[in-house]
C-alpha positions in Angstrom: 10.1 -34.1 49.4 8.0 -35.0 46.2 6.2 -31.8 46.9 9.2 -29.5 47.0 10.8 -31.2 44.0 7.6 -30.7 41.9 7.5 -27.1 42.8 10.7 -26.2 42.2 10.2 -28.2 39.0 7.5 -25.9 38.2 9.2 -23.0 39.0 11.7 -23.9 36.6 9.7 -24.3 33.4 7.7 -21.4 34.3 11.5 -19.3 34.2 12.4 -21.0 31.1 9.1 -20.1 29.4 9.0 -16.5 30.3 12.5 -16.5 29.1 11.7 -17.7 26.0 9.2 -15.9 25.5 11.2 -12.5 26.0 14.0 -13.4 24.0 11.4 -14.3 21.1 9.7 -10.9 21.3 13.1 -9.2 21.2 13.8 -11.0 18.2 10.0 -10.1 16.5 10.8 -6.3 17.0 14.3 -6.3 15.7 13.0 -7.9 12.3 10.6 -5.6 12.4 13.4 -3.3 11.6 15.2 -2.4 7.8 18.5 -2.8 7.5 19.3 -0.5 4.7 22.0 1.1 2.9 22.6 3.7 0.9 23.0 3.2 -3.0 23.5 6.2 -4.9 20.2 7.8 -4.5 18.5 4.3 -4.0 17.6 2.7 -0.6 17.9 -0.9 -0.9 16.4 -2.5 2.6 15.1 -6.8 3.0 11.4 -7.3 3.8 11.7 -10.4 5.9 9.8 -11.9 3.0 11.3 -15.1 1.6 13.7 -15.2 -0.1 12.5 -17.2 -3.2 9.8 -14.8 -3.7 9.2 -13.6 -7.5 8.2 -10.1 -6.3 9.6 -7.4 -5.0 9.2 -3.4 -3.4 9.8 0.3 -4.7 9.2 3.1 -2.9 10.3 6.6 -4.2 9.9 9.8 -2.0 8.8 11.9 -5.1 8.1 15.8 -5.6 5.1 16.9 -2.8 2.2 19.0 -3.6 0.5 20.9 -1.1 -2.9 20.2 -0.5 -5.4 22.6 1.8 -7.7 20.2 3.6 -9.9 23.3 5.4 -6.9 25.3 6.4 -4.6 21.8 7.1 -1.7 21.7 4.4 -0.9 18.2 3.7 2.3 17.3 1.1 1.3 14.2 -0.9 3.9 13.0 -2.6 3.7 13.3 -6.7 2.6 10.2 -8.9 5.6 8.6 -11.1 5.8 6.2 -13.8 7.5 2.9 -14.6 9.1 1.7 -17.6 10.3 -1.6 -18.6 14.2 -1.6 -19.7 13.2 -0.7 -23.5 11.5 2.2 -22.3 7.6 0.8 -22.6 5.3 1.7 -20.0 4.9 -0.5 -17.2 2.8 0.9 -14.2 1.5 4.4 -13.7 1.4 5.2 -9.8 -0.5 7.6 -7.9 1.7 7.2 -4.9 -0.6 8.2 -2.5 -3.4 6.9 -1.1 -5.5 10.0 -1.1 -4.3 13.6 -1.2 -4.1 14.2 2.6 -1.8 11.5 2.9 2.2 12.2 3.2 3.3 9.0 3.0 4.5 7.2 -0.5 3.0 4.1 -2.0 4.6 1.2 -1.2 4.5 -0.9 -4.8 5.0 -4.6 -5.2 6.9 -5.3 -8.6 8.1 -8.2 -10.4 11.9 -9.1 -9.9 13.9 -6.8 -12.2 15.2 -4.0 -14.1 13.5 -0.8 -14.6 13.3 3.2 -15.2 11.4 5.3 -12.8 10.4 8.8 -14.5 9.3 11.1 -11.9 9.3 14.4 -10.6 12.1 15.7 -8.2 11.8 19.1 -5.8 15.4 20.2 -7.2 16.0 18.7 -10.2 12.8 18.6 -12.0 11.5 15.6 -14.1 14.1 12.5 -13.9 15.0 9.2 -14.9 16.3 6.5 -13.3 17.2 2.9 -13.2 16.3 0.7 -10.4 16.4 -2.8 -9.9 14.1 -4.8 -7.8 15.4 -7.5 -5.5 13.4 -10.3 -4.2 11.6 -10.1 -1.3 13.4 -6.3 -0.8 12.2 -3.3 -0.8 14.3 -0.7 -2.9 13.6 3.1 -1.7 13.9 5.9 -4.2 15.3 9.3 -2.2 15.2 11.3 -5.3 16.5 14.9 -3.2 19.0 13.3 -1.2 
């Protein structure tokens, strides 16, 4: 009888484990995920970083410039510029990585206001004001 309890004892834990364990990695890949929404032409999505954090994210989907790598066109996206409030430079970025690469920089920034000037497929050269969140990433859609 000891036997049969043990075992079924065992069988038990081993069903609550691999329970928990599934319900854990359910919850790892939905905060994987960005809950965004849409502000103006600003994406303003959490991190998952805490919350007390002085820092936080920009992303801007700039102007692209082609790029033939050996008969490969790759569309890197144009570098921008940030300015503190009274309109002193703050960071220059490249916003790529190299020139075959689509995707824009993700930059880490102090909490705060300031104005993005970069370069827009429709509208040309623009300005805008962003505001960093900490611990969120804000995301610049400048042709949306």
């Amino acid at each position: 009888m000891k036997t049969r309890l043990l075992s079924s004892l065992l069988k038990t834990i081993l069903l609550l484990v691999s329970l928990v364990s599934f319900i854990g990695s359910l919850a790892t890949s939905q905060a994987g995920t960005s809950d965004e929404f849409f502000v103006s032409a600003a994406h303003v999505g959490a991190l998952h970083h805490r919350q007390d954090s002085v820092q936080g994210y920009l992303l801007v989907y700039s102007a692209t410039d082609p790029f033939d790598d050996g008969g490969t066109v790759f569309n890197a996206h144009s570098s921008y510029s940030v300015y503190t409030p009274d309109g002193k430079l703050f960071k220059n970025v490249e916003n790529h990585i190299s020139r075959s690469h689509e995707i824009p920089e993700l930059v880490s920034l102090p909490v705060g206001s300031y104005i993005v000037g970069a370069r827009s497929e429709n509208n040309g050269y623009v300005r805008l004001r962003v505001v960093i969140k900490p611990g969120q990433r804000t995301t610049l859609a400048l042709d949306e």
